[in-house]
N, C-alpha and C positions, 0 to 999 in steps of 0.2 A: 530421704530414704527412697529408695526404687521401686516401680512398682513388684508387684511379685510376681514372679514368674519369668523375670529379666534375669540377664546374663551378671547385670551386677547384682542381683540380690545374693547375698551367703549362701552357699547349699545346706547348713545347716536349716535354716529357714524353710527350705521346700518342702510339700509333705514328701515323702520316699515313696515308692510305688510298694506296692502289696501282690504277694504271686501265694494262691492256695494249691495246693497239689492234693487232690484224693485216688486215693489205687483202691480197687475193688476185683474180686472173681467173680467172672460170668462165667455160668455153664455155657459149654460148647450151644446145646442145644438152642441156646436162652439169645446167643448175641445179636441175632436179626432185632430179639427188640430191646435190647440195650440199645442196640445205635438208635434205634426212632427214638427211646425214651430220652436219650443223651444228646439229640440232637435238642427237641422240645428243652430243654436245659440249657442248652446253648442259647437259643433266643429269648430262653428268659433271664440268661444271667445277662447278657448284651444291653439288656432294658436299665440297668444299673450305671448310675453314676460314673466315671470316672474309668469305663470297661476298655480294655487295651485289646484284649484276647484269648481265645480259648484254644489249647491242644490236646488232642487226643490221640494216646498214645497206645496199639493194640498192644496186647498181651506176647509177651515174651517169651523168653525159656522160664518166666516165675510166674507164668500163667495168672497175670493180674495189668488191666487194663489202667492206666493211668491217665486223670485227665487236670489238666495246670488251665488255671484263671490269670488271669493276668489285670491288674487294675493301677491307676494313677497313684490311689492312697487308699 
């Protein structure tokens, strides 16, 4: 068998990559420290295993900021 992680091993075989998505409302007033707190966040989710990446996405016409994890498995 191949090792894992090769091109011949099954895709069923591989773990699948994992993506969390949280959406939250910040008050207008509140957002300078949503981003310090969200950033803080950022380096500690980064600390984790298998971490791809993190997007943060401001707030829209739904007035709710959304931020996607990104991980291996």
């Amino acid at each position: 068998m191949p090792p894992r992680g090769t091109e011949a091993e099954p895709e069923a075989a591989r773990p699948a990559p994992a993506t969390v998505v949280v959406s939250q409302r910040v008050k207008r007033s509140r957002e300078d420290d949503f981003r310090q707190w969200q950033e803080g966040m950022n380096r500690a989710v980064a600390s984790f295993a298998g971490f791809l990446g993190t997007e943060v996405v401001p707030p829209g016409d739904g007035g709710e900021w959304t931020v996607i994890y990104r991980f291996a498995s």
